[in-house]
BAFI-3210 file (N, C-alpha, C; in Angstrom, 3 decimals, decimal comma, padded with zeros to 6 digits):
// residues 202
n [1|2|3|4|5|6|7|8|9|10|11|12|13|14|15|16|17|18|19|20|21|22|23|24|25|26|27|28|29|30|31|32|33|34|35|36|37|38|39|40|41|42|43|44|45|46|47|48|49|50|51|52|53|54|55|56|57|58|59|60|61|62|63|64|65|66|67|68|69|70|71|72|73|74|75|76|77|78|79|80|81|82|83|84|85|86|87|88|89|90|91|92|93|94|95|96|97|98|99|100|101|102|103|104|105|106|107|108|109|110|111|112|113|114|115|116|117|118|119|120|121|122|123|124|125|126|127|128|129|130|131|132|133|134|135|136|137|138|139|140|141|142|143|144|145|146|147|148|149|150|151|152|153|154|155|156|157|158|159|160|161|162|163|164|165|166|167|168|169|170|171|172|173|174|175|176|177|178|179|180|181|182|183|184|185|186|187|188|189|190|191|192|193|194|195|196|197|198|199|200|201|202]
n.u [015,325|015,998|015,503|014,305|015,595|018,362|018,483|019,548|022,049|023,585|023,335|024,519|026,979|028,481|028,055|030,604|030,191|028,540|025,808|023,895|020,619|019,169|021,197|021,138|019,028|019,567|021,759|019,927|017,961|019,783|021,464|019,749|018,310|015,806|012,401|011,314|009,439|006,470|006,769|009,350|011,303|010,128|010,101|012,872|013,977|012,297|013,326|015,844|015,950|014,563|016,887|018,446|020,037|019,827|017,020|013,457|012,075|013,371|013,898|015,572|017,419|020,496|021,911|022,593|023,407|023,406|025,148|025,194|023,418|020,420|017,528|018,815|019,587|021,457|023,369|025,364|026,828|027,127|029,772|031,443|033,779|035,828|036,284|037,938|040,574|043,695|045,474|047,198|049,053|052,650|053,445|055,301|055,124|052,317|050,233|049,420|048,434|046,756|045,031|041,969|038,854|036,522|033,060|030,823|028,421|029,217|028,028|028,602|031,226|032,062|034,627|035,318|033,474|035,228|037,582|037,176|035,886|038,101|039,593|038,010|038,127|040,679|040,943|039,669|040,961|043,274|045,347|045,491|044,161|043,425|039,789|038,588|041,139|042,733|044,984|047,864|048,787|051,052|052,749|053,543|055,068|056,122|057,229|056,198|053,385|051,809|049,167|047,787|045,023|042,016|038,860|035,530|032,147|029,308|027,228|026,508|027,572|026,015|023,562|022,185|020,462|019,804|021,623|021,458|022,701|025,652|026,750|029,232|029,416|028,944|031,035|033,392|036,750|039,374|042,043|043,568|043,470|041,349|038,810|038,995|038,159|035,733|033,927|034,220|031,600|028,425|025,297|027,572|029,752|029,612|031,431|031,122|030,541|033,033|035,147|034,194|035,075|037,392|038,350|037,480|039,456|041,347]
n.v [032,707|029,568|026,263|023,401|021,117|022,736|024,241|022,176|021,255|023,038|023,785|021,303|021,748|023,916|022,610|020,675|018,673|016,142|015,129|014,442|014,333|016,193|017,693|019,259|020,436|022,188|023,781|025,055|026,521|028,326|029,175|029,027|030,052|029,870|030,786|029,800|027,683|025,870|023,676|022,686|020,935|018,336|018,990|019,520|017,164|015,632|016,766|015,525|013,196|012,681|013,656|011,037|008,101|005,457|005,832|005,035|006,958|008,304|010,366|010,895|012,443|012,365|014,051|013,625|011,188|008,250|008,091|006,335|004,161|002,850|004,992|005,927|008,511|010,096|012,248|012,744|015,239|014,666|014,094|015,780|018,494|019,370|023,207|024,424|024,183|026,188|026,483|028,270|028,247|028,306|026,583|023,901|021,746|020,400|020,102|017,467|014,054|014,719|013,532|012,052|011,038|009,109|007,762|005,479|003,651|000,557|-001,788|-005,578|-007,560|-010,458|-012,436|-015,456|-015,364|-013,791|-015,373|-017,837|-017,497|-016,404|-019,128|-020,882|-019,382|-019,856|-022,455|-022,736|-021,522|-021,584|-019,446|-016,210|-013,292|-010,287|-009,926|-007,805|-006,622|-008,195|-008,210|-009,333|-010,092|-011,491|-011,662|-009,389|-008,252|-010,865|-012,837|-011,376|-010,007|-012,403|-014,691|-012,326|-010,366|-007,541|-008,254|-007,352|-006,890|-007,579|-006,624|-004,059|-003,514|-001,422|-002,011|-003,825|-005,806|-006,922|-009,418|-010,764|-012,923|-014,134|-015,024|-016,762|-016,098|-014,383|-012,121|-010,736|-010,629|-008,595|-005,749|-003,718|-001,022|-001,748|-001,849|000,283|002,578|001,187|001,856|005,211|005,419|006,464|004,558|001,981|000,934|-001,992|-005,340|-005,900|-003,250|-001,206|-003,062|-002,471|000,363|000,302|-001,208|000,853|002,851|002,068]
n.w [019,607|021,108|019,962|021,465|021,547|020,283|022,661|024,915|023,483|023,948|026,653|027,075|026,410|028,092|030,348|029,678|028,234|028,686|031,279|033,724|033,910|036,341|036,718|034,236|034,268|036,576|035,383|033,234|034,373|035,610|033,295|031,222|027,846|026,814|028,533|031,696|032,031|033,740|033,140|031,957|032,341|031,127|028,667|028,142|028,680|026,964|024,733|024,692|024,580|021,819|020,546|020,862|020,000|020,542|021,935|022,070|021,152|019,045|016,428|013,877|014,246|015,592|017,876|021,033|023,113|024,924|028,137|030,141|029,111|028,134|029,468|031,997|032,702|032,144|029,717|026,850|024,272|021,288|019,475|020,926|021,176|023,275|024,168|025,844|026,130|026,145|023,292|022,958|024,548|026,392|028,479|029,415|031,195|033,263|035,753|037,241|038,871|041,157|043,628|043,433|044,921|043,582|043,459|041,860|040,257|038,913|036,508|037,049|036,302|034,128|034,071|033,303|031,372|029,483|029,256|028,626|025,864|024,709|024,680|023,317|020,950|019,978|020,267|017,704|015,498|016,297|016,792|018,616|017,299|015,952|015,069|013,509|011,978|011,904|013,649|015,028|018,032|019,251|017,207|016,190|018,592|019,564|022,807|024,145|023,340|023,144|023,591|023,936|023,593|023,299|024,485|023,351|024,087|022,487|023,167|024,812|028,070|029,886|029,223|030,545|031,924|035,107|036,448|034,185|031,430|029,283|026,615|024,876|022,562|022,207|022,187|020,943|019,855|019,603|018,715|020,564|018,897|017,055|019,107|020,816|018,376|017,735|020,190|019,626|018,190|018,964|018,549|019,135|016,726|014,898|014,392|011,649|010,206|011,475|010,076|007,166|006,945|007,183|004,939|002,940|003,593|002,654]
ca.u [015,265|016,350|014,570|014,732|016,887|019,190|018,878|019,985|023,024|023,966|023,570|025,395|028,255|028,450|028,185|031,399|029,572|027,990|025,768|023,013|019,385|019,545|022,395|021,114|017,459|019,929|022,014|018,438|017,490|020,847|021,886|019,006|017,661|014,252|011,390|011,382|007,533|006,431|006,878|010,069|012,386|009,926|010,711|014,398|013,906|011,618|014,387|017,252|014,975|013,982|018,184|019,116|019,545|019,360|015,890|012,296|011,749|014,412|013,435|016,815|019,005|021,360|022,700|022,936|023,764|022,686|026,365|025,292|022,392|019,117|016,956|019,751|019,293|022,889|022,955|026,079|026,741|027,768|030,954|031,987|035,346|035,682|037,234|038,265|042,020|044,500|046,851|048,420|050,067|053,575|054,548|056,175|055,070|051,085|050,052|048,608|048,704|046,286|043,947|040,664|038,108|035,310|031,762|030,441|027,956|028,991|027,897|029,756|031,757|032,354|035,830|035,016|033,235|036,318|038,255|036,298|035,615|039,331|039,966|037,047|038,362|042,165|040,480|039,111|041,783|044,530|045,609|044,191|043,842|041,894|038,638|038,440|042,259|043,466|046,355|048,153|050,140|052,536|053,581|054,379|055,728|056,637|056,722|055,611|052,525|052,052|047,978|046,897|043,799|041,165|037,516|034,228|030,755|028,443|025,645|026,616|027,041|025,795|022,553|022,085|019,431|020,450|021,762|021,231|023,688|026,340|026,831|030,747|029,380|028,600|032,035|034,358|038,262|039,608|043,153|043,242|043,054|039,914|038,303|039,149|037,483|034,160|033,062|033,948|030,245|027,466|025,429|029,114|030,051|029,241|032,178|030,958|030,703|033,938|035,548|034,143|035,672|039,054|038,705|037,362|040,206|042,411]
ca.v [031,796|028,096|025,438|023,231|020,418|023,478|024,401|021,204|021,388|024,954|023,625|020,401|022,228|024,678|021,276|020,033|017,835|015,610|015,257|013,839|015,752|017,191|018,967|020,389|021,016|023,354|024,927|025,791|027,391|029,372|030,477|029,027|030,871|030,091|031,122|028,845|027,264|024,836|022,075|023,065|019,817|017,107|019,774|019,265|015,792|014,769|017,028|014,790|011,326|012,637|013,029|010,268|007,042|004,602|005,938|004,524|008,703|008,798|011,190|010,603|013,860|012,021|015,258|013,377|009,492|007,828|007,918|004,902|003,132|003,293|005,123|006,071|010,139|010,348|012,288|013,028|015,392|013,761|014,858|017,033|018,712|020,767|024,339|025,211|024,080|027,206|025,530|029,304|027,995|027,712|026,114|022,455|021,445|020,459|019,935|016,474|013,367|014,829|011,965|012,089|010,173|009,006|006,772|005,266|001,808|-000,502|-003,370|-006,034|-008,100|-012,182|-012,724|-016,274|-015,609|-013,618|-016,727|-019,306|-016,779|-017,142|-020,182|-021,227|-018,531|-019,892|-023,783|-022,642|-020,538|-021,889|-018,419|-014,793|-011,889|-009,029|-009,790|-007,093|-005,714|-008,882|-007,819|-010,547|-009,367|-012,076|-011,956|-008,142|-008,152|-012,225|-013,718|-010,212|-010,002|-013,888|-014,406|-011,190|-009,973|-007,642|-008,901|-006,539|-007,628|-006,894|-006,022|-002,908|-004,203|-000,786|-001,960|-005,572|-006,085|-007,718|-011,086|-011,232|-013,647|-013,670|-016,160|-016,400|-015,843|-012,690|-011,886|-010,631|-010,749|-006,702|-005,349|-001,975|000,052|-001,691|-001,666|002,218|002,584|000,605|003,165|006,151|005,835|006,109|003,546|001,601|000,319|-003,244|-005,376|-005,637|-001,584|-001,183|-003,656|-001,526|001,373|-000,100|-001,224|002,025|003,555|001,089]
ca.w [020,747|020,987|019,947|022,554|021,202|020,780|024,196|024,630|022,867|024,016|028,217|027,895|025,837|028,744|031,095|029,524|026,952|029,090|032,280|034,370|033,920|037,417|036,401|032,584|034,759|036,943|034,415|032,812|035,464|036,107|032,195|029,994|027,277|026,647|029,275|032,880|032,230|034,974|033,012|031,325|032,948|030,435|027,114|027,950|028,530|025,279|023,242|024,399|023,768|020,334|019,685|020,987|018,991|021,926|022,419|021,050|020,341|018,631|015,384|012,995|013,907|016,483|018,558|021,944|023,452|026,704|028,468|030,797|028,692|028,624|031,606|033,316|032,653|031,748|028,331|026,421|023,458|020,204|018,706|021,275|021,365|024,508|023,559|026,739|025,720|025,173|022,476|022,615|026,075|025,937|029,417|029,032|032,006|033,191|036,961|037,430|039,786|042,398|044,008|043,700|045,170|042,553|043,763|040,760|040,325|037,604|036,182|037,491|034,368|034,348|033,732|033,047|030,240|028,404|029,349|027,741|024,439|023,853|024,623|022,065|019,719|019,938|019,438|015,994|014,675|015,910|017,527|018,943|016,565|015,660|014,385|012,828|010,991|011,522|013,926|016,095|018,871|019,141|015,375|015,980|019,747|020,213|023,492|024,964|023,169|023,260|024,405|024,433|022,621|023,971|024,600|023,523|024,302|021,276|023,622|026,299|029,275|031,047|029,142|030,681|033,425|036,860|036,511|032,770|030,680|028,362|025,821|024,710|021,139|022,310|022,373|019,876|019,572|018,673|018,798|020,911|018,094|016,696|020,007|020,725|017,028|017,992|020,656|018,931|017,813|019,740|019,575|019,249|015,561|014,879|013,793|010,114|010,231|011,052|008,785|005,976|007,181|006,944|003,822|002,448|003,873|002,118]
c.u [015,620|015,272|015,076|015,548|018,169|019,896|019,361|021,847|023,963|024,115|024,329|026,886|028,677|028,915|029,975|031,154|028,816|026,847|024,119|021,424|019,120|020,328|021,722|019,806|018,528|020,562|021,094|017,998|018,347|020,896|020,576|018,385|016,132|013,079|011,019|009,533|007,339|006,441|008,487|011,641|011,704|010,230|012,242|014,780|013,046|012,745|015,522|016,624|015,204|015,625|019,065|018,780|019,044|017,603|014,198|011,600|012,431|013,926|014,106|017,790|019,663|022,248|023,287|023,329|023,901|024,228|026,232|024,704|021,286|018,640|018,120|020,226|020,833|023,195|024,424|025,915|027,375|028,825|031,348|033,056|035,632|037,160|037,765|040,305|042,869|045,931|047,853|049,314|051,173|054,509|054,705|055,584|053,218|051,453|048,855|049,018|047,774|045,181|042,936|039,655|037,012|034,254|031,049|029,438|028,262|028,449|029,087|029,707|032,200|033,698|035,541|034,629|034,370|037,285|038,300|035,914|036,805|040,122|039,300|038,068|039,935|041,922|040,418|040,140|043,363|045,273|045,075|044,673|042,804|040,471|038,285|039,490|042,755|045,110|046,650|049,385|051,055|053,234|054,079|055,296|056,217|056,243|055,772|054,058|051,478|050,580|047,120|046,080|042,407|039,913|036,338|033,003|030,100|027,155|026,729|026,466|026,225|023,842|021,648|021,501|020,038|020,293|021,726|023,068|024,077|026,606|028,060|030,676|029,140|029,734|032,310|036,077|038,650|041,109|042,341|042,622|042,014|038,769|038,292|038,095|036,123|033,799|033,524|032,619|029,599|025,826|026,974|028,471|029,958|030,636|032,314|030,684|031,838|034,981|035,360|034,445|036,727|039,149|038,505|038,692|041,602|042,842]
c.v [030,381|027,479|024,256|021,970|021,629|024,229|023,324|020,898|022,406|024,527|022,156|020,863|023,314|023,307|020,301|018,480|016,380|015,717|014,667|015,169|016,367|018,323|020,052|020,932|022,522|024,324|025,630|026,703|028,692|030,193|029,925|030,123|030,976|030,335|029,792|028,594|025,895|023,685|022,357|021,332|018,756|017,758|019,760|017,774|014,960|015,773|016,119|013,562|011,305|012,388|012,158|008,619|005,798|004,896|005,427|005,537|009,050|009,743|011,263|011,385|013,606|013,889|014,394|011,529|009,299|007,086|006,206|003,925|003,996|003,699|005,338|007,526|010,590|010,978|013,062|013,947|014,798|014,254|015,599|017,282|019,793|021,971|025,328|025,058|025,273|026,336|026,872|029,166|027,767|027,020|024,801|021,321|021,742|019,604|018,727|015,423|013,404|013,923|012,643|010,588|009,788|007,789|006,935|003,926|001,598|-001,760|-004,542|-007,385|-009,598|-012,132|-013,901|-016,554|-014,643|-014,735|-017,320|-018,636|-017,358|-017,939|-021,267|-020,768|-019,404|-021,796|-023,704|-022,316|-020,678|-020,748|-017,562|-014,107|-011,109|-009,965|-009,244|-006,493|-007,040|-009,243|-009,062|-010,017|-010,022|-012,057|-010,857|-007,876|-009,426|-012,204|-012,532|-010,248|-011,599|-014,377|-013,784|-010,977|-008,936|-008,080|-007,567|-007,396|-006,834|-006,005|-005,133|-003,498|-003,001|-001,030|-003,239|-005,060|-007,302|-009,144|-011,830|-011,735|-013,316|-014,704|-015,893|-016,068|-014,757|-011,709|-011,784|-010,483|-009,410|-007,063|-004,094|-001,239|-000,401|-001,349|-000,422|002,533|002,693|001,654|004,361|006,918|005,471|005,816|002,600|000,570|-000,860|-003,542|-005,375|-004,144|-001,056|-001,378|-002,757|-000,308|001,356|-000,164|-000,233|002,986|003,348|000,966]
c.w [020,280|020,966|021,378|022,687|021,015|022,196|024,735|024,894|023,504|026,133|028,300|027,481|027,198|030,318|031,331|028,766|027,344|030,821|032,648|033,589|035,195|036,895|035,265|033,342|035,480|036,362|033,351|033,470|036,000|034,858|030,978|029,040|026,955|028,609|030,141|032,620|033,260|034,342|031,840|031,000|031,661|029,138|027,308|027,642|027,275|024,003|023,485|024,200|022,509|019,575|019,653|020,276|019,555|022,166|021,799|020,349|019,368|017,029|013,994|012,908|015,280|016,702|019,863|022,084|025,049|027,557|029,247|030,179|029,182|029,922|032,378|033,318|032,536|030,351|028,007|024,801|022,657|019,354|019,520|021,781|022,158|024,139|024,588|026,959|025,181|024,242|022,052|024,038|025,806|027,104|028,981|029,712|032,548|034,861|037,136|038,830|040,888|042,608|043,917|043,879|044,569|042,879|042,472|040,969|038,618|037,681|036,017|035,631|035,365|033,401|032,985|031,408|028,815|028,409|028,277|026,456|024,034|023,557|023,399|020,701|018,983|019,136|018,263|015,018|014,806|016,595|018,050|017,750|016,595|014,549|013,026|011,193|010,722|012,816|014,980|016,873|019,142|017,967|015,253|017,359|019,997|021,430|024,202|024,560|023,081|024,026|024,781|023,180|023,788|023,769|024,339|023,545|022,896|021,733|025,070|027,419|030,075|030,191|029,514|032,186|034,347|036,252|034,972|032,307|029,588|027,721|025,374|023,078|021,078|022,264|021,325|020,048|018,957|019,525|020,061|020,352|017,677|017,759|020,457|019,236|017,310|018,578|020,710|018,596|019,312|018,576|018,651|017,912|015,845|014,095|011,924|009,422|010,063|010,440|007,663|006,326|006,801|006,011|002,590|002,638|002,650|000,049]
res [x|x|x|x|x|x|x|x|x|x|x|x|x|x|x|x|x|x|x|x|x|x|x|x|x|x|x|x|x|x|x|x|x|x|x|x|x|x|x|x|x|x|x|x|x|x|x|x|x|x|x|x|x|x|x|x|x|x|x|x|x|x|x|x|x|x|x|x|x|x|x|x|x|x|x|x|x|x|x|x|x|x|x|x|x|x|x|x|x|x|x|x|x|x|x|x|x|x|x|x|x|x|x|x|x|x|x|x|x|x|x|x|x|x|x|x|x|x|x|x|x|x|x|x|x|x|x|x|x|x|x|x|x|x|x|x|x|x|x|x|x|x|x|x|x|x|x|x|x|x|x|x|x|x|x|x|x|x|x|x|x|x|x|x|x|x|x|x|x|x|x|x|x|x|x|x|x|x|x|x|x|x|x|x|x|x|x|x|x|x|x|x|x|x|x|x|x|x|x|x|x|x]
***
């Protein structure tokens, strides 16, 4: 039988590697393996706390990650590479484009304050670049790339309480590719994290 961090594991992989706890409470209920006990919904829910790193349960064997932030019953698996891909397909051709309609709440973002980061950033330095590699997109694209840089917050925004502030120091300066990089991890690489990555690589 599953332990119940395995059960876990075993219903959000089945899920498609992520999903609300409504959902993993019902696919418990439809294909679970261990025995339906009337309190079965808080043993699903204290095994994804305990693997998640975000959490104050957290135990040290990261399996899962809190897709929205904290409290927000959203639980993702960690590493997971959905194997529902036939790579023995040999048509050419894939059927996409079709609309869908998607209701979501985000946390709304202050333009303002990516503004005024790189306008700071550009004061100091004289230009934009990466932070992190280094990379400057006008020095490899010219006038095309000429200003551009993207913006990460150091702190999650889906973990920021109503109305809470952003300080422009809170901000960092990334290429694409470093920024793609950062949240890779869950909870999302710090820039002095991934720096030593690079240069390990190097």
């Amino acid at each position: 039988m599953n332990t119940w961090k395995e059960e876990c594991v075993f219903l959000l992989k089945k899920l498609g590697g992520h999903a609300y706890l409504n959902e993993i409470y019902k696919e418990f209920e439809k294909s679970g393996t261990r025995p339906q006990t009337p309190s079965f919904d808080a043993s699903i829910r204290a095994a994804l706390e305990k693997g998640s790193r975000e959490s104050a349960c957290f135990d040290g064997e990261e399996l899962f990650y809190m897709v929205d932030g904290k409290s927000k019953g959203h639980y993702g698996l960690v590493n997971y590479v959905s194997n529902q891909i036939d790579l023995t397909q040999e048509d050419d051709e894939f059927p996409e484009g079709k609309l869908m309609l998607k209701k979501h709440l985000s946390r709304e973002r202050n333009q303002m304050v990516i503004t005024k980061s790189k306008q700071k950033f550009k004061e100091i330095h004289g230009h934009l670049f990466c932070e992190i590699c280094g990379f400057d997109f006008f020095k490899v694209y010219g006038e095309l790339g000429n200003g551009f840089i993207e913006a990460h917050h150091n702190k999650p925004i889906s973990e920021m309480n109503d109305n809470e502030k952003t300080n422009i120091n809170d901000i960092i300066m990334v290429c694409s590719n470093c920024h793609s990089m950062i949240h890779r991890k869950r909870p999302w690489l710090s820039k002095e994290q991934l720096k030593s990555i690079i240069k390990i690589k190097h």
